[in-house]
MIRO-331724 format. One record per residue (C-alpha): residue in three letters; x, y, z. Coordinates in Angstrom, 3 decimals. Each point is the difference from the previous one (the first is absolute). Layout:
N
NODE	ALA	X	Y	Z;
...
//
This chain:
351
NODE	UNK	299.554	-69.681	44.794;
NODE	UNK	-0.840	3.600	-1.699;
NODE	UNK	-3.531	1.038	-0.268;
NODE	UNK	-2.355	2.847	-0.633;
NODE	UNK	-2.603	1.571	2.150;
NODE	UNK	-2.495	2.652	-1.476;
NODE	UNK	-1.506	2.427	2.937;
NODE	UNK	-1.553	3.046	-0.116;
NODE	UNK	1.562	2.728	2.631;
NODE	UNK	-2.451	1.325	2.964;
NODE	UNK	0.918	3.422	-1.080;
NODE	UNK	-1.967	-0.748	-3.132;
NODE	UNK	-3.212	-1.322	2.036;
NODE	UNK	-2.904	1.343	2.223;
NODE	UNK	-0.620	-2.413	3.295;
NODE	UNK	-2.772	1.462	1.209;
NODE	UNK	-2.386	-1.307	3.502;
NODE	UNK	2.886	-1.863	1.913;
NODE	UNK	-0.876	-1.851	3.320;
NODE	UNK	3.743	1.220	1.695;
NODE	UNK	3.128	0.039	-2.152;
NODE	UNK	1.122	2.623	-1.670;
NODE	UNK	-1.503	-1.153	-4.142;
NODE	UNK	2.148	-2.830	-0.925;
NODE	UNK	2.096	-0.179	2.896;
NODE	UNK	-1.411	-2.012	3.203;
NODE	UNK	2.489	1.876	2.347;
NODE	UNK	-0.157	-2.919	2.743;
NODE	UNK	-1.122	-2.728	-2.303;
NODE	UNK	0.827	-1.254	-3.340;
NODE	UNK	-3.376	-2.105	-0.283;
NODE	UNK	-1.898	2.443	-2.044;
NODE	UNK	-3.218	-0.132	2.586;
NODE	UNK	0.096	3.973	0.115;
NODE	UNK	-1.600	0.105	-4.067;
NODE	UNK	-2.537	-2.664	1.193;
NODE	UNK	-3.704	0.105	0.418;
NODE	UNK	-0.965	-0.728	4.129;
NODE	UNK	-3.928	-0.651	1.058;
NODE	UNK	-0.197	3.892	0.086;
NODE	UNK	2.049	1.518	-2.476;
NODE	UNK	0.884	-0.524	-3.753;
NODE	UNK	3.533	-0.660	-1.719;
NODE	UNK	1.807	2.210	-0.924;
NODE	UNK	0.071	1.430	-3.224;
NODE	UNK	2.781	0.199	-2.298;
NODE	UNK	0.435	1.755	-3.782;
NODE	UNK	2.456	-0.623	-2.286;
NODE	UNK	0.497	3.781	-1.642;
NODE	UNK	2.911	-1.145	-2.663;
NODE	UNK	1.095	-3.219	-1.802;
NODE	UNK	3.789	0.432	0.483;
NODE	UNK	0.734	-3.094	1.282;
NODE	UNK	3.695	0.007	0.743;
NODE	UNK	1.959	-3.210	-0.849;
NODE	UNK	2.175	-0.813	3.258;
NODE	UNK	2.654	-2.812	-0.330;
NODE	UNK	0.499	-2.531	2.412;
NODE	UNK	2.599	-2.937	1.309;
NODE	UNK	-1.314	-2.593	1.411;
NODE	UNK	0.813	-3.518	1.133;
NODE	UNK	-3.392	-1.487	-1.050;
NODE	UNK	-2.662	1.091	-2.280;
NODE	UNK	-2.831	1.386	2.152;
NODE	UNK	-0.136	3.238	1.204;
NODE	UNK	-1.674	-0.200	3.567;
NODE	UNK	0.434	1.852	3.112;
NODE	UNK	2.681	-1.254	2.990;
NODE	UNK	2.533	-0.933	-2.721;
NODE	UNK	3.564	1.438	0.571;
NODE	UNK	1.368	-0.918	-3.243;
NODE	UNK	-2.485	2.356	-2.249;
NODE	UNK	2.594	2.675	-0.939;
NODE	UNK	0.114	3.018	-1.858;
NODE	UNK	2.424	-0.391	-3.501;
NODE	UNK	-0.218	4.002	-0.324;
NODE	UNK	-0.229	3.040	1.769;
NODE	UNK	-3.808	1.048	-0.209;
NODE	UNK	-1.120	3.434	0.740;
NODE	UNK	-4.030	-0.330	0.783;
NODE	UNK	-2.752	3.092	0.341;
NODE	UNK	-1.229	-1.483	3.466;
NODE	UNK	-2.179	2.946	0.146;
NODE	UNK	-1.320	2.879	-2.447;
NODE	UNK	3.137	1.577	-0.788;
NODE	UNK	2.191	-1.527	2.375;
NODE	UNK	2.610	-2.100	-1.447;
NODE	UNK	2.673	-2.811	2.309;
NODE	UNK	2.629	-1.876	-1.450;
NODE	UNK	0.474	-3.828	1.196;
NODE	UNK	3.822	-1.239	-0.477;
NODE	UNK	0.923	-2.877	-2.223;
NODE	UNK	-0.427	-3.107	2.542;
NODE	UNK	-2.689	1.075	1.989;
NODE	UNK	-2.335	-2.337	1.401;
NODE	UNK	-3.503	-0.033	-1.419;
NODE	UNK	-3.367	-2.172	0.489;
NODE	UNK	-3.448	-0.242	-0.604;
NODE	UNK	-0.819	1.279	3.407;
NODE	UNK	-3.916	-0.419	-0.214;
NODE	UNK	-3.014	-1.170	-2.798;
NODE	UNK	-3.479	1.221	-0.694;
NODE	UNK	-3.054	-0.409	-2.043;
NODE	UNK	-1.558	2.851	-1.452;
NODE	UNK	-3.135	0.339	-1.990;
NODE	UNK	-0.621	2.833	-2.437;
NODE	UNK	-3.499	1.463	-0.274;
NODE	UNK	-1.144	-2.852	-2.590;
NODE	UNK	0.651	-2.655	2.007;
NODE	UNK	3.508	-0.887	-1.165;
NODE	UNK	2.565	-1.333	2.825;
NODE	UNK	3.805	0.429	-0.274;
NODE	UNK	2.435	-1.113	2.085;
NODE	UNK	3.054	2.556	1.249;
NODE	UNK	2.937	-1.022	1.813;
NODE	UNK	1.555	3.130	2.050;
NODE	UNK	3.309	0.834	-0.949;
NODE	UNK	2.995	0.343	2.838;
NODE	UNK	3.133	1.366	-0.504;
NODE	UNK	1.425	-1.475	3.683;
NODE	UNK	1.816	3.239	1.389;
NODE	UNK	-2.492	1.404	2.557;
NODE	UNK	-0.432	-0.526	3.388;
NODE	UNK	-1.545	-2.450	0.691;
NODE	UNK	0.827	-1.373	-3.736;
NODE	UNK	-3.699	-1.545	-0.310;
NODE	UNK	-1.703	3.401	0.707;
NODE	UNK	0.507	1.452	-3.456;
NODE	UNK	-1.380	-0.705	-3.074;
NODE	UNK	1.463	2.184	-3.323;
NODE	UNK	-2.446	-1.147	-2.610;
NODE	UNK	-2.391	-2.931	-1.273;
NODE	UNK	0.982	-2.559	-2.910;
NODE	UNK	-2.889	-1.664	-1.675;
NODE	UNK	-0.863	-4.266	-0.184;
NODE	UNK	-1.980	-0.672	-3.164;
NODE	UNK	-2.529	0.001	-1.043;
NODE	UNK	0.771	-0.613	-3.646;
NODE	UNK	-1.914	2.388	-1.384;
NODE	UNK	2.396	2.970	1.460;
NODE	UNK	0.251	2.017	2.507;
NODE	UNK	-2.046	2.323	2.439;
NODE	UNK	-1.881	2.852	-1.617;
NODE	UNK	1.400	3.406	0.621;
NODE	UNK	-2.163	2.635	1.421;
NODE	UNK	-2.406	-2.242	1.584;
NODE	UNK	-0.735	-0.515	3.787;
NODE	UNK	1.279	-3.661	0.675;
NODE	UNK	-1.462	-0.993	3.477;
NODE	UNK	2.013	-2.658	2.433;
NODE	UNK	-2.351	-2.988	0.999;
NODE	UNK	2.448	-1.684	1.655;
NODE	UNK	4.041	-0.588	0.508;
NODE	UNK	2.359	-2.821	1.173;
NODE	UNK	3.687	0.013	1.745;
NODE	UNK	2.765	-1.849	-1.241;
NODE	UNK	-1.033	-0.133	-3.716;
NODE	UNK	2.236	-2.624	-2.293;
NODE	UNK	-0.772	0.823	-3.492;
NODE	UNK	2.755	-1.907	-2.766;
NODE	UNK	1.394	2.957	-2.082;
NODE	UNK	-1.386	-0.920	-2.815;
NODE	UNK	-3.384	0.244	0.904;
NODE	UNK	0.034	3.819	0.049;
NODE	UNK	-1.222	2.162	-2.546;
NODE	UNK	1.768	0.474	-3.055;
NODE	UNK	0.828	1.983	-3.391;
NODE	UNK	-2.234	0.098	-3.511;
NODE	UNK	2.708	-0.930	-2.875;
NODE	UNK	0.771	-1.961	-2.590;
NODE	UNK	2.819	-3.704	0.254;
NODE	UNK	3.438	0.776	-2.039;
NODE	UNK	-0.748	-1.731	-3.609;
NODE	UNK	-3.357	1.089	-0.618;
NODE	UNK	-0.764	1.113	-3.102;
NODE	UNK	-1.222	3.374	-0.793;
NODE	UNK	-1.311	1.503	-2.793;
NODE	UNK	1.717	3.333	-2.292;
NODE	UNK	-0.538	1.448	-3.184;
NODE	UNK	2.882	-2.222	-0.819;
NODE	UNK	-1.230	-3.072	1.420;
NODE	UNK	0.739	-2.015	2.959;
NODE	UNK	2.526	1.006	2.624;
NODE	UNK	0.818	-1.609	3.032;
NODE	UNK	-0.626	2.429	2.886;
NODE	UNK	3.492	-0.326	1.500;
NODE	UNK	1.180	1.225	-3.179;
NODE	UNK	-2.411	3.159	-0.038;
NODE	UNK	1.137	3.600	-0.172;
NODE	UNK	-0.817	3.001	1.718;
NODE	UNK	-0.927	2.543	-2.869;
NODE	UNK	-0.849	-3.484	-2.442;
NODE	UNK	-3.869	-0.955	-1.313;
NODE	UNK	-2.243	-2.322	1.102;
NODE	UNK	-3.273	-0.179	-1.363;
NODE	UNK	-3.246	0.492	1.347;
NODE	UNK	-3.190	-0.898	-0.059;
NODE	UNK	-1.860	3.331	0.706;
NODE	UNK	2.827	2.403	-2.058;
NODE	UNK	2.385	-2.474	-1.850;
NODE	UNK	3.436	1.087	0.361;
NODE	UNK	1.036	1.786	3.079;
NODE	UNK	3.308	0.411	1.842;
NODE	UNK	1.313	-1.347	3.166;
NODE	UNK	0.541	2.137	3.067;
NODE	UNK	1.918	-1.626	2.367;
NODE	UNK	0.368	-4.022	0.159;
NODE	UNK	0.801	-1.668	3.489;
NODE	UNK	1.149	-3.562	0.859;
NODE	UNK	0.510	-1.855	2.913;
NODE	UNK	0.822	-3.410	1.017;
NODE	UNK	-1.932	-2.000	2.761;
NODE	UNK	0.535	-4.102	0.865;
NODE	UNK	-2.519	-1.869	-1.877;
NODE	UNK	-2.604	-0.760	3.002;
NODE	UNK	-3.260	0.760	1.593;
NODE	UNK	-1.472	3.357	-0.759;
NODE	UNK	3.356	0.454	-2.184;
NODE	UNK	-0.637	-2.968	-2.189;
NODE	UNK	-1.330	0.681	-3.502;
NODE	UNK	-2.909	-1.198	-1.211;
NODE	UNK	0.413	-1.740	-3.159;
NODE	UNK	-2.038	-0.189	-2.697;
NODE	UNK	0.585	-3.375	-2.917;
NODE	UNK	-0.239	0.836	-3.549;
NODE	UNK	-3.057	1.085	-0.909;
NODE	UNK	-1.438	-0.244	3.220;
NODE	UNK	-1.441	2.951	-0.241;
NODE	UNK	0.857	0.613	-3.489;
NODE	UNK	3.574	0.930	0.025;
NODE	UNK	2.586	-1.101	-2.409;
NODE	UNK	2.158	-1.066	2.212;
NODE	UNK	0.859	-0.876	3.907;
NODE	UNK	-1.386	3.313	1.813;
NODE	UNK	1.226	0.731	3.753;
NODE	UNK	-1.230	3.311	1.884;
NODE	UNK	-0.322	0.671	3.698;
NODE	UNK	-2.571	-0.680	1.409;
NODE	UNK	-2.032	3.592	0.331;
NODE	UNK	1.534	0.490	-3.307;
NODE	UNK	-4.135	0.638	-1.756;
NODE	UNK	-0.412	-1.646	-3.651;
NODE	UNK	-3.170	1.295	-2.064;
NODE	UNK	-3.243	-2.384	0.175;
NODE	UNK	-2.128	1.245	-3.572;
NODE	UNK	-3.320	-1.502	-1.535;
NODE	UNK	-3.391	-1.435	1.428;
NODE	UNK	1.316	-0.484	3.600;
NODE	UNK	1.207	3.301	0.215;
NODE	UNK	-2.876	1.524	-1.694;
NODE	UNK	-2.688	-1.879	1.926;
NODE	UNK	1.155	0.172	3.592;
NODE	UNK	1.577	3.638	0.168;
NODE	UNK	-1.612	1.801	-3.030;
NODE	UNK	3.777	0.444	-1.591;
NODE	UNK	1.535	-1.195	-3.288;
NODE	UNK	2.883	-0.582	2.445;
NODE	UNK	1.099	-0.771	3.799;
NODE	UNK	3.590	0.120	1.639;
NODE	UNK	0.304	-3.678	1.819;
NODE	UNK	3.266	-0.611	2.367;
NODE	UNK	1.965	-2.828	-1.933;
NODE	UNK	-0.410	-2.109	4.036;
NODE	UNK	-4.193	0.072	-1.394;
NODE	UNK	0.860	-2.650	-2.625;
NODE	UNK	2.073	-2.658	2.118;
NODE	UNK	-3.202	-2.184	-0.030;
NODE	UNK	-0.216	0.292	-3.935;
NODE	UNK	2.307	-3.114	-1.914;
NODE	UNK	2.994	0.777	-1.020;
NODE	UNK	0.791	2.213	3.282;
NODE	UNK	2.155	-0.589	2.943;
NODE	UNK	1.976	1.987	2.193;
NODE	UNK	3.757	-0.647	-1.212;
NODE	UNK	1.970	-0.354	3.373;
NODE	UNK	3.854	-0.751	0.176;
NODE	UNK	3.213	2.290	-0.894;
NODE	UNK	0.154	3.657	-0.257;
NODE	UNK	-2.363	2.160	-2.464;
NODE	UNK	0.819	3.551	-1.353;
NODE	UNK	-3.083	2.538	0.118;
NODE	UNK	-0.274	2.693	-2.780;
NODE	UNK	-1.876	3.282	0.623;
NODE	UNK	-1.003	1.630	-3.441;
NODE	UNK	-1.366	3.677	0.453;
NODE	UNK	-1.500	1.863	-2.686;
NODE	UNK	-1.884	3.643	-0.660;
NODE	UNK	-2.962	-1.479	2.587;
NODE	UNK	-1.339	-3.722	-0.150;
NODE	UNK	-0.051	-1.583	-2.826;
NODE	UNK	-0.309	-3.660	-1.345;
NODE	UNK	2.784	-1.930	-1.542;
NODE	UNK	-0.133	-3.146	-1.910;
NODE	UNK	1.785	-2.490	2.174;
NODE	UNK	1.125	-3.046	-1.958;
NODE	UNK	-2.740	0.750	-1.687;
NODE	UNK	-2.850	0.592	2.999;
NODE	UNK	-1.097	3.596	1.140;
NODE	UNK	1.699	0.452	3.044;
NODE	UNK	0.209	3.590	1.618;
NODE	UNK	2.903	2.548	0.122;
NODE	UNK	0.879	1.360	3.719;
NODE	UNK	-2.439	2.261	1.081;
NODE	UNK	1.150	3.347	0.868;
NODE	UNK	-1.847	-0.434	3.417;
NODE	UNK	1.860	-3.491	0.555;
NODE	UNK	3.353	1.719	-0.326;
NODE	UNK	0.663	-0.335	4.201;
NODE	UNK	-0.910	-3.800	-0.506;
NODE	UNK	3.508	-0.845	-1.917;
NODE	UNK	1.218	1.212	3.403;
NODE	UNK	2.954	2.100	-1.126;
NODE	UNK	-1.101	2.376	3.251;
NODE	UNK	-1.376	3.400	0.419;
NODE	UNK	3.687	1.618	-0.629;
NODE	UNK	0.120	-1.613	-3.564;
NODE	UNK	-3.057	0.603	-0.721;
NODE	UNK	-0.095	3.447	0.805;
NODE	UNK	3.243	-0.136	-2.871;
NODE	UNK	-2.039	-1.370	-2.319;
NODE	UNK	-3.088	2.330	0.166;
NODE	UNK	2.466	2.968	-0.012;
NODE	UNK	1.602	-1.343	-3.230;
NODE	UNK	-3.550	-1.101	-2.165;
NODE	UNK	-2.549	2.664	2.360;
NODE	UNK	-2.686	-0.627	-2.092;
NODE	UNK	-0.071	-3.578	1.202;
NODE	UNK	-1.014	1.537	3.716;
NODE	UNK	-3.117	1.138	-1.755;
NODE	UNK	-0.431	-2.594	-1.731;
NODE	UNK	-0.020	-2.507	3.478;
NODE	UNK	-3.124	1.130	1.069;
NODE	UNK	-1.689	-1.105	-3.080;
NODE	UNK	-2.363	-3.066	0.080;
NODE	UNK	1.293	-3.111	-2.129;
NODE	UNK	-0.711	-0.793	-3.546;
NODE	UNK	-2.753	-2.828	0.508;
NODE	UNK	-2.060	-0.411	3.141;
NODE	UNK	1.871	-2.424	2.365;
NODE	UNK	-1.720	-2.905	1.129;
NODE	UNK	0.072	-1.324	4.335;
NODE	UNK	0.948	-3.989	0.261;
NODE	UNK	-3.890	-1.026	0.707;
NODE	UNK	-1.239	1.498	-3.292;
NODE	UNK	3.845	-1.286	-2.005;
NODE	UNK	-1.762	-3.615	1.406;
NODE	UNK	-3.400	0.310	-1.776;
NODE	UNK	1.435	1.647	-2.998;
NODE	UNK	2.863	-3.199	-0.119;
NODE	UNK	-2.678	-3.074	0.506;
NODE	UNK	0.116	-2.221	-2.322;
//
């Protein structure tokens, strides 16, 4: 079966403080030990320096994506920056695995776990590692810019596919709000109006769909009528961030409003992750980030900074910015509302 894997190139990384190896790569080993603390030295330390997380298609004869598995295969030709500026093309077949995992912990205390990407050509196949994908957590990925330092690593990971991170966007039917009411967002224009909370009207930029099978990390969460007070039935990935407004918001963070990733509310009635068939993502990019009425709920555009996240890959993306270049400026930007981390989503959700 077809599936998608979102890494981030080397060549877009620091590894800094290796024990051996040469960054990523383990040269003699494929276990990983080389970015691992010992009794006398620290992990190594790793920073993410872009968010271009390219989307790299894969056949396989079982849905996890795990190392020692000869029937992960390359659907495309893939050309990868495995270093700064240094660009190699893997052929359509080509064997690739998830050679290695670690846990790394950003300066706040935050763990994330990495599996090492391996595009099996080199000699020996296991010695070198081209990027890192991402597992959860559901509130996104790794921060960019910031040192992430390896606390430990484990051979022969075995992580399903769809436990790996995925894309912000809205399910095909929702409901989105225009000047001339409500359009479905498979039937929205590039050029045509939505409206806006902050500015009213404003034009789409560029839309982007994609379609994923309906389970794990790639199952929508679904929201029942007036759950949360929409209209209707209301499915969103699950980073995909809805707006949290009144006391709540105002007496734990000091804002009228809060960003909350739509995975914050499964333990709220009315919520469930929807898991079975295939679901079509939407991508709606506007002037910067914006909120949108969503079958009625506030639910944000794509952030101009979250534009590598729909996975369309550094090429593409590098189209896009040439075509609207004031969105490059505008990527930098912080978002609209203050976003909200899970622990803080679960105090400001209690019942």
């Amino acid at each position: 079966m077809p599936y998608s894997i979102y890494m981030l190139p080397e060549g877009l990384m620091t590894v800094t403080g290796t024990n051996g190896g040469n960054g990523l790569d383990g040269q003699n080993q494929g276990s990983g030990v080389h970015l691992s603390p010992t009794s006398t030295t620290p992990g190594a330390t790793i920073t993410l320096n872009s968010n271009a997380w390219q989307e790299i298609e894969i056949n396989d004869n079982d849905t996890s994506f795990g190392d020692n598995d000869g029937g992960q295969r390359l659907v495309n030709s893939e050309t990868v920056e495995t270093s700064p500026g240094v660009f190699e093309t893997f052929n359509v077949n080509t064997r690739v695995e998830a050679e290695y995992s670690i846990v790394v912990e950003d300066p706040g205390g935050v763990q994330y776990t990495l599996a090492a990407f391996n595009f099996s050509t080199g000699s020996p196949s296991y010695g070198t590692v081209e990027g890192l994908a991402f597992i959860g957590p559901q509130g996104g990925f790794p921060p960019i810019g910031v040192p992430l330092t390896v606390v430990s690593n484990q051979e022969g990971p075995n992580f399903d596919e769809a436990t790996y991170a995925t894309p912000i966007c809205f399910a095909q039917g929702t409901l989105i709000a225009t000047p001339d009411g409500d359009v479905a967002v498979e039937e929205l224009a590039v050029g045509g109006l939505v409206s806006t909370v902050e500015h009213g009207a404003e034009p789409i930029r560029w839309i982007g769909r994609k379609t994923f099978p309906a389970r794990g990390a790639f199952a929508p969460v679904e929201f029942a009528p007036g759950a949360i007070g929409n209209t209707r039935r209301l499915r969103v990935s699950r980073q995909h961030r809805l707006l949290l407004t009144g006391w709540r918001a105002e007496l734990l963070f000091g804002e009228e409003a809060v960003w909350v990733p739509a995975a914050y509310f499964l333990d709220r009635p009315g919520v469930r992750v929807a898991e079975g068939g295939e679901v079509t993502y939407f991508h709606v990019l506007l002037d910067g980030h914006r909120t949108l009425l969503a079958e009625g709920v506030e639910a944000e555009s794509l952030h101009p900074g979250d534009i590598a996240l729909c996975g369309m890959g550094a090429s593409a993306e590098a189209e896009l910015f040439a075509m609207f270049p004031e969105l490059e400026r505008l990527r930098t930007r912080t978002m609209s509302r203050p976003a909200v981390r899970a622990i803080e989503a679960q105090v400001a959700l209690a019942n």
